[in-house]
C-alpha positions in Angstrom: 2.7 32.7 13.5 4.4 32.6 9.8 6.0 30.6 7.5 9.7 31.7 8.8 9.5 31.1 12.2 7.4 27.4 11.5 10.5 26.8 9.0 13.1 27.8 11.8 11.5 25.6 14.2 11.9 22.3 12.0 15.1 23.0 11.0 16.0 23.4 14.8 15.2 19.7 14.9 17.2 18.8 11.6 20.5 19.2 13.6 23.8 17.9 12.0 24.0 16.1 8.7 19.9 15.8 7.9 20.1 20.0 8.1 21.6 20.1 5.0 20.4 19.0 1.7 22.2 17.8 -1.4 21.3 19.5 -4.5 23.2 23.1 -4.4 23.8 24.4 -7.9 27.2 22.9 -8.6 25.8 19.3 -6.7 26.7 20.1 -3.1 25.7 20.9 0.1 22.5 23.3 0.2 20.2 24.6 2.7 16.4 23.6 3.2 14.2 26.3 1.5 11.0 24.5 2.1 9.4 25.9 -1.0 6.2 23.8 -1.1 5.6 24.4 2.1 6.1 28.2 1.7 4.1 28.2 -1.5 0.9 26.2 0.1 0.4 28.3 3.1 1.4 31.7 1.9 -0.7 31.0 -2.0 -2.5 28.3 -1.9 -4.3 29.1 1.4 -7.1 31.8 1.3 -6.9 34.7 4.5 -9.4 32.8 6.8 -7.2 28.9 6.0 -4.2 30.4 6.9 -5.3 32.0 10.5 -7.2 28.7 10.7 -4.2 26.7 10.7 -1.3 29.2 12.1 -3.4 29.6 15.4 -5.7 26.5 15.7 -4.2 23.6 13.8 -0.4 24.1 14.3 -0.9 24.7 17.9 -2.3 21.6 18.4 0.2 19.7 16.3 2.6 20.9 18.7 0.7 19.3 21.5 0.1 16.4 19.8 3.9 15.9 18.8 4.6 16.8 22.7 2.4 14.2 24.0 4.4 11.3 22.4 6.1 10.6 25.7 2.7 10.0 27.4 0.6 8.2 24.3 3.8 6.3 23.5 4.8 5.4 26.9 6.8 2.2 26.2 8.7 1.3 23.0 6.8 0.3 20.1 7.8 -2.9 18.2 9.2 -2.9 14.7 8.0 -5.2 12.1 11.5 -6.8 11.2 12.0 -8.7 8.4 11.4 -12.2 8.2 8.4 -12.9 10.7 4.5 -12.3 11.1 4.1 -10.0 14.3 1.5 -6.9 14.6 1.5 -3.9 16.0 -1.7 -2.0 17.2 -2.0 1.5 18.0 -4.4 4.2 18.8 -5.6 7.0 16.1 -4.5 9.5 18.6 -0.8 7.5 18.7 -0.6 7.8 15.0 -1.4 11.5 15.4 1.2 11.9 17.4 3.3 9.9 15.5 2.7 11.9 12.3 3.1 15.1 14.2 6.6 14.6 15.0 7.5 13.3 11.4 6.0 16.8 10.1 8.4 18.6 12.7 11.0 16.1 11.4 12.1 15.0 14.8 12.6 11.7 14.3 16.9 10.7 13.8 18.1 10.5 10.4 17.7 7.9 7.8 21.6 6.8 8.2 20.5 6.2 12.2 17.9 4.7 11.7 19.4 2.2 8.4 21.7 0.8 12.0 18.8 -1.1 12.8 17.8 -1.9 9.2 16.6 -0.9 6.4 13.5 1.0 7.1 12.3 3.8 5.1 12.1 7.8 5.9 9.0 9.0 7.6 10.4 12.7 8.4 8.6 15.4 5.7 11.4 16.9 4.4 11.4 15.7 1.0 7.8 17.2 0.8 8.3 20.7 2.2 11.0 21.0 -0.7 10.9 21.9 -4.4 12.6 19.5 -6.6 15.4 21.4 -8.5 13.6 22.0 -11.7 10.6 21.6 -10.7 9.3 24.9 -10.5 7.9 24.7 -14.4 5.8 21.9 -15.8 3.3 19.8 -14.3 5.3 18.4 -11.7 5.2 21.2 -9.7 1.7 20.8 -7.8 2.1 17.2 -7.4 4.1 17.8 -3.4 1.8 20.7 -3.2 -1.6 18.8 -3.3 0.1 15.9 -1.2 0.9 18.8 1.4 -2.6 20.1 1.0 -4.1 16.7 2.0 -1.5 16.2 5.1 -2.8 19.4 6.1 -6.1 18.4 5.8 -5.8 15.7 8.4 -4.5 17.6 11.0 -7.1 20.5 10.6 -9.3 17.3 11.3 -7.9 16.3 14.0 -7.4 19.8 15.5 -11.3 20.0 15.4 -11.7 16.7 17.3 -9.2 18.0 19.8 -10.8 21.0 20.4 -12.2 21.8 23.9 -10.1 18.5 25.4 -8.4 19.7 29.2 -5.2 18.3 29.9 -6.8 15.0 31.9 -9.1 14.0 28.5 -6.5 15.4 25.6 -7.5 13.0 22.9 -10.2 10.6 24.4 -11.8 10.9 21.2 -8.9 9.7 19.3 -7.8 7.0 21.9 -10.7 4.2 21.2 -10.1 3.5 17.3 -7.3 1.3 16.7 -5.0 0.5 13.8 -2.8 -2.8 13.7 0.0 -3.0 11.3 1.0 -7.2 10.4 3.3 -7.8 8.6 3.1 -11.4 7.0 5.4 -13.6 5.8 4.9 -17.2 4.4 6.5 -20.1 6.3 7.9 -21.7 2.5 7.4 -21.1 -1.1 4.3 -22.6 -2.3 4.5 -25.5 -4.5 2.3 -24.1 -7.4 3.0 -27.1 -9.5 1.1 -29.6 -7.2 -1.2 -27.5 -6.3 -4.8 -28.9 -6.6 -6.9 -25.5 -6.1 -9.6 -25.1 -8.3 -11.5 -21.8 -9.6 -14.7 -22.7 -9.4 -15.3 -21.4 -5.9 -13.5 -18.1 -6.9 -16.1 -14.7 -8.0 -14.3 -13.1 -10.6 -15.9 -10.1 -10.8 -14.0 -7.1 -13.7 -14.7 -3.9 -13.2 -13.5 -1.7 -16.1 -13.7 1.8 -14.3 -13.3 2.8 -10.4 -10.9 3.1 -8.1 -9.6 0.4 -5.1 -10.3 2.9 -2.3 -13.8 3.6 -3.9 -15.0 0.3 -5.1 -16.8 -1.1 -2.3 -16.6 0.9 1.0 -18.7 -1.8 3.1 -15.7 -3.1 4.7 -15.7 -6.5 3.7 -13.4 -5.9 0.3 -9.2 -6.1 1.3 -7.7 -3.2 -0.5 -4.8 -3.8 -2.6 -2.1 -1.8 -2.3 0.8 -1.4 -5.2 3.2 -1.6 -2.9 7.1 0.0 -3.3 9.5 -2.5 -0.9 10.0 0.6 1.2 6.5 0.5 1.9 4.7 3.9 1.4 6.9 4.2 -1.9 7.3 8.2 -2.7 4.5 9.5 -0.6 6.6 11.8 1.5 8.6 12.7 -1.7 8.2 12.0 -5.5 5.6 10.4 -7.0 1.7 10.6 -7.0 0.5 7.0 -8.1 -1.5 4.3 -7.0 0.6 3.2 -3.1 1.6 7.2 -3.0 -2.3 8.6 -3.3 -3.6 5.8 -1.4 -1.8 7.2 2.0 -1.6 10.7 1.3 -5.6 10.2 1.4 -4.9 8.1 4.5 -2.2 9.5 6.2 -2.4 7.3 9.2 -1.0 4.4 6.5 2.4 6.2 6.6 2.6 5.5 10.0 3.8 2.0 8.3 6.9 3.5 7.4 7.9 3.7 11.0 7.5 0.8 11.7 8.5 -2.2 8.5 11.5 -3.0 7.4 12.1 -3.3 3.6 9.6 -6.6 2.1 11.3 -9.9 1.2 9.8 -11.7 -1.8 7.4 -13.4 0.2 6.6 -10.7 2.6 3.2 -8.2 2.4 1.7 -5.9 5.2 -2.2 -5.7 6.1 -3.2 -2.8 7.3 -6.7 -2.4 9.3 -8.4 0.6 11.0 -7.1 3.1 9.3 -9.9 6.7 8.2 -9.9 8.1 5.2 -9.8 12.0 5.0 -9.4 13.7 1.8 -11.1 13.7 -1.8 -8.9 13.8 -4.6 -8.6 14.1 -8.6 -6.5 13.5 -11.3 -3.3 10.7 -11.2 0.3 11.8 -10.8 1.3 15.1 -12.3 -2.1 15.9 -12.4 -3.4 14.5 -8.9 -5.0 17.5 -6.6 -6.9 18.1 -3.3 -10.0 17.9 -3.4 -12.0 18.3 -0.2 -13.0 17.0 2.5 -13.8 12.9 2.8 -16.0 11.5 5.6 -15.3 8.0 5.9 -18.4 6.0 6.8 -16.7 2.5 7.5 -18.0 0.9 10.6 -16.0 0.0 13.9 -15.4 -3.5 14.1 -15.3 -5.6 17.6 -11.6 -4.5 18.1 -12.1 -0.8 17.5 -10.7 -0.9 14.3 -12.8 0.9 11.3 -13.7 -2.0 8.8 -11.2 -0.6 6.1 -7.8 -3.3 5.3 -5.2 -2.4 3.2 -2.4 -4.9 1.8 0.7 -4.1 0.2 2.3 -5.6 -1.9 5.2 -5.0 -3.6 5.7 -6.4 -7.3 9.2 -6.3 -9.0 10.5 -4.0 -11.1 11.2 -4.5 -15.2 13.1 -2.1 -17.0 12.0 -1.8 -20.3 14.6 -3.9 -22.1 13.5 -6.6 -19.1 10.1 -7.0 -20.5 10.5 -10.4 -20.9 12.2 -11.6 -17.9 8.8 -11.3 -16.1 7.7 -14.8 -17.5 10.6 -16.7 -16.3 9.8 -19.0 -13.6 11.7 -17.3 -10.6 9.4 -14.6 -11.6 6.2 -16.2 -11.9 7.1 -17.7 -8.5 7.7 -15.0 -6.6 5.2 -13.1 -7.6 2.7 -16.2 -7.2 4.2 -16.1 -3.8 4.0 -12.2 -3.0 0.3 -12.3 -4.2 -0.8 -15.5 -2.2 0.6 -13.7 1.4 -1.1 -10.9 0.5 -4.3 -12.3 -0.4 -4.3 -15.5 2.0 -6.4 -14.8 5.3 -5.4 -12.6 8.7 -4.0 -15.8 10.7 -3.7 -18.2 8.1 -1.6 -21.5 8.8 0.6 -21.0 6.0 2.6 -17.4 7.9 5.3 -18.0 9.6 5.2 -17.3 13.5 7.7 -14.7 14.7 10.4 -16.6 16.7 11.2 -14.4 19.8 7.0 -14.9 20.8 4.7 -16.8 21.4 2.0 -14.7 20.3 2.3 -13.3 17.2 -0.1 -9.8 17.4 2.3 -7.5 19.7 0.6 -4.2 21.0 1.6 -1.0 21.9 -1.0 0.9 23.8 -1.2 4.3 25.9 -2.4 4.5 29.4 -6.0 4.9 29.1 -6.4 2.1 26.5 -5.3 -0.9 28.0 -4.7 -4.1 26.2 -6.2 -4.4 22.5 -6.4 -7.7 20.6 -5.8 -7.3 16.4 -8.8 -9.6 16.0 -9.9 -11.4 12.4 -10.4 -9.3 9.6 -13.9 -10.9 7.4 -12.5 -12.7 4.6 -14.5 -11.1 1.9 -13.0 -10.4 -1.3 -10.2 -8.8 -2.6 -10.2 -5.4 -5.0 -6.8 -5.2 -6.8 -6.2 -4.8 -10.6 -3.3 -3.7 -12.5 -0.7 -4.8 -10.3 3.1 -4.1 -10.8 1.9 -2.7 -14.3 2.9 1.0 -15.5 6.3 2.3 -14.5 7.0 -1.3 -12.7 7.2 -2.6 -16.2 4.8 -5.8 -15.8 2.9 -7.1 -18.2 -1.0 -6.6 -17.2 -2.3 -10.1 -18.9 0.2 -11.8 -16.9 0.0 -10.0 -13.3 -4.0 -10.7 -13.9 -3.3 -14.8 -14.3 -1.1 -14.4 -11.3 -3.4 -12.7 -9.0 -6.2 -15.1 -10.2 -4.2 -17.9 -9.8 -3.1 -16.6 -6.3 -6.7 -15.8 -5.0 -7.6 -19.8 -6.0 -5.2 -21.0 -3.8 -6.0 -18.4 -0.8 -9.9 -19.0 -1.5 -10.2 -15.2 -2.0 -13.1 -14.0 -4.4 -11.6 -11.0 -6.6 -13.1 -7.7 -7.3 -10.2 -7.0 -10.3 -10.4 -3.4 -11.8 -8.7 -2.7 -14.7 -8.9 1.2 -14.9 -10.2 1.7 -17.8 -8.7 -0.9 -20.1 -12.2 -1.9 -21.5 -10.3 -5.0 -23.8 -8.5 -6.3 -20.7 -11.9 -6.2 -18.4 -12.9 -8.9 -21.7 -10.0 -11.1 -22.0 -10.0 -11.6 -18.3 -13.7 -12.6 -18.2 -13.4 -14.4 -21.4 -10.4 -16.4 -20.1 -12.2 -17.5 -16.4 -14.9 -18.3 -18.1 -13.1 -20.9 -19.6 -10.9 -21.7 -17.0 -13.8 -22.5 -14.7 -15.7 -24.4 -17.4 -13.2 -26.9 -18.2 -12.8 -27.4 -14.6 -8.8 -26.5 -14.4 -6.3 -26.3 -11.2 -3.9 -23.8 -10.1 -1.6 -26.3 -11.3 -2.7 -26.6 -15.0 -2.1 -23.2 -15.5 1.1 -22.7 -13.8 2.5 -25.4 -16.4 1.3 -23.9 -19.0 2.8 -21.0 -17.8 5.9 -22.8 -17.6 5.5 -23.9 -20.9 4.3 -20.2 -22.5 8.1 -19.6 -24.6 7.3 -15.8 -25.6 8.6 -14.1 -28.7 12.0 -13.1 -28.2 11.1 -9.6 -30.3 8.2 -9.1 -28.0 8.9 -6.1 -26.2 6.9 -3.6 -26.2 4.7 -3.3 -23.4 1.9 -6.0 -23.3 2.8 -7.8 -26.8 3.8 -11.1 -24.9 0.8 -11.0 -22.9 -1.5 -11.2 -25.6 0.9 -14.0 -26.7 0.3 -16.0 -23.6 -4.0 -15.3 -23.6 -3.5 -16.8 -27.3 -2.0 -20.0 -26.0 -4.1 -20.4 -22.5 -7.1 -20.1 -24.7 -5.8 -22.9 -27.6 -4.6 -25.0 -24.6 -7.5 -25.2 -22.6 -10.4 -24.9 -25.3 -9.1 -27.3 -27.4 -7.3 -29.1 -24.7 -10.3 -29.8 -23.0 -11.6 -31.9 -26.2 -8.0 -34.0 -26.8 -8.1 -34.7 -23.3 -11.6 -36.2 -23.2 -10.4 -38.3 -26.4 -7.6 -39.6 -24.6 -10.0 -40.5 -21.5 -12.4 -42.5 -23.8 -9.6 -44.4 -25.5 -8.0 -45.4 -22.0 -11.3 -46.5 -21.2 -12.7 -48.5 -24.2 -9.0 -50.1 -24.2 -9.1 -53.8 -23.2 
């Protein structure tokens, strides 16, 4: 009935080593305050919220984390590293799922890191304050994450309502979610590649939002993936990956389940609802109501909404350049073609201990549930592995276009309000497509591209490289129609 006995509870659960926290005032061991979560349900919440959620919501967040036994009644398959396998769930698993991470009764990170490297998925880290972080913008950021966590499970709750113990959560049983994760059988060979981009849609949107763009169902959703999938949504951070989930919380769920990405890994995600609005962008990003999410069901239960993450790597400032090496290039060639390339496309690699690559975990009113075929339609991504990841964003844009070419995907490409780039990237397909070039034209001249060694600021190179992609296949085109007219008239 109050934040003190609700704090008492979870720490009941944190037993041993997790029930401490590092971070005392001379660096050692401290205990867990909870501060957000103090600070959102004794200020933030208004009179009415508060009783709302102390004797309706929480209650049933309590059922819902007890019920795991019975909606999770055998163990559910981890997406290990290093093959394609899914896992499908119900939303009423995933709410129970999420239930016991907010009571933080899953074992400890270290426990868990003995079967590999998976990341957190208890909410510690966002029930606390970070030290300093009381001043400055920084300090709403877990609070409006909190506020949209909450959010869900006053959703939920509300669904829930009036259920008897025979039909607790019928509502919630028939939508599904399947995780995949995807790996490619072999690096692609992007020099021999003979994919084209005429049969690509380029289309550049210089305003929007992913999650926004197009909520039909047919457009993949990109996600800006951390390794750790899920980044710093249950901690730090409010960006792209972080506000994607905390709008969706059944994508944390993920974090359960995948082991840390390899280079050629990504992890598509259908099914799962959206329930919160939201404004701002990091230390500015809020809750902002209530979101219904009017994506269909497809044949499989699953609402029409995928999500791919994909993980790009990370440039320290003085690294600037390092992106345009060619074990750079190539991986992320590679990390943007599995994530782009279709739901069962030949080029994954089969998980070796089955058969049958979709695995399924279902409770005991469900039965059976197939992940089905996600519609390829196209792909809405934009400034991938860009901002605090360091990339350039005129070179992640040829790698993404280059990728959807060979995977066949059409690309909605938003550039967030970068009105130049939405030009250069039209301006450069445009010629691309005219002159009739392949996926491998344009990974040798990417091979070729030698960038300024005193280009480092942030995107100084990349207007290098547009410079040369235009002079080499504008002018190109012409020298090589010369050369094909001289071979011919020769005798």
């Amino acid at each position: 009935q109050s934040f003190s006995s609700l704090r008492k509870a979870i720490l009941a659960y944190m037993s041993g080593a997790s029930a401490v926290r590092r971070g005392g005032t001379s660096g050692g061991a401290c205990k867990w305050e909870f501060l957000n979560l103090r600070r959102v349900l004794e200020e933030d919440m208004g009179a009415d919220e508060r009783k709302t959620f102390f004797w309706s919501t929480l209650p049933h967040m309590v059922r819902l984390a007890l019920a795991l036994p019975t909606v999770c009644s055998e163990p559910i398959p981890l997406l290990r590293a290093g093959a394609s396998k899914s896992v499908d769930l119900s939303a009423l698993q995933a709410a129970s799922l999420l239930a016991n991470a907010f009571f933080c009764t899953f074992p400890a990170a270290a426990a868990r890191e003995q079967r590999g490297k998976f990341p957190y998925i208890n909410f510690q880290n966002l029930f606390e304050s970070e030290k300093g972080a009381d001043q400055g913008p920084k300090r709403f950021e877990k609070r409006a994450k909190l506020r949209c966590m909450l959010h869900y499970f006053d959703r939920q709750a509300r669904r829930l309502d009036g259920d008897d113990a025979g039909s607790y959560g019928s509502k919630l049983r028939g939508r599904r979610i399947s995780f995949s994760r995807r790996v490619l059988r072999e690096n692609a060979k992007w020099e021999e590649s003979s994919a084209g981009f005429e049969g690509v849609r380029l289309r550049v949107h210089p305003s929007g939002t992913i999650e926004d763009h197009d909520r039909s169902g047919r457009t993949w959703q990109a996600d800006f993936a951390n390794c750790m999938i899920g980044g710093g949504v249950l901690g730090k951070g409010a960006v792209q990956e972080e506000i994607r989930f905390i709008i969706s919380p059944e994508l944390i769920v993920s974090r359960l389940l995948t082991e840390e990405l390899g280079p050629k890994e990504s992890v598509l995600i259908v099914g799962t609802e959206r329930f919160c609005n939201y404004s701002g962008y990091a230390s500015s990003f809020r809750f902002a109501g209530d979101h219904v999410d009017e994506a269909r069901l497809d044949a499989s239960g699953r609402l029409e909404t995928a999500v791919t993450a994909m993980d790009a790597i990370f440039f320290y400032r003085n690294e600037y350049l390092h992106q345009f090496r060619d074990e750079c290039l190539r991986r992320e060639l590679n990390k943007a073609l599995v994530s782009f390339c279709p739901e069962r496309d030949p080029c994954l690699r089969r998980d070796p201990d089955s058969a049958d690559t979709d695995r399924t975990t279902t409770d005991r009113t469900s039965g059976s549930a197939d992940s089905g075929q996600v519609e390829l339609g196209p792909m809405a991504t934009g400034n991938w592995g860009c901002g605090v990841f360091g990339g350039d964003p005129f070179l992640k844009a040829v790698i993404q276009i280059m990728a959807a070419a060979e995977a066949g995907r059409s690309l909605e490409y938003l550039t967030f309000g970068d009105q130049k780039l939405s030009l250069q990237l039209e301006e450069l397909f445009r010629v691309l497509v005219s002159t009739r070039r392949s996926v491998r034209e344009v990974f040798a001249a990417l091979s070729d591209f030698r960038p300024h060694p005193d280009s480092k600021a942030p995107a100084g190179a990349g207007q290098d490289l547009r410079r040369f992609l235009l002079e080499r296949f504008e002018r190109g085109e012409d020298a090589e129609r010369d050369e094909r007219d001289e071979r011919e008239n020769t005798p």
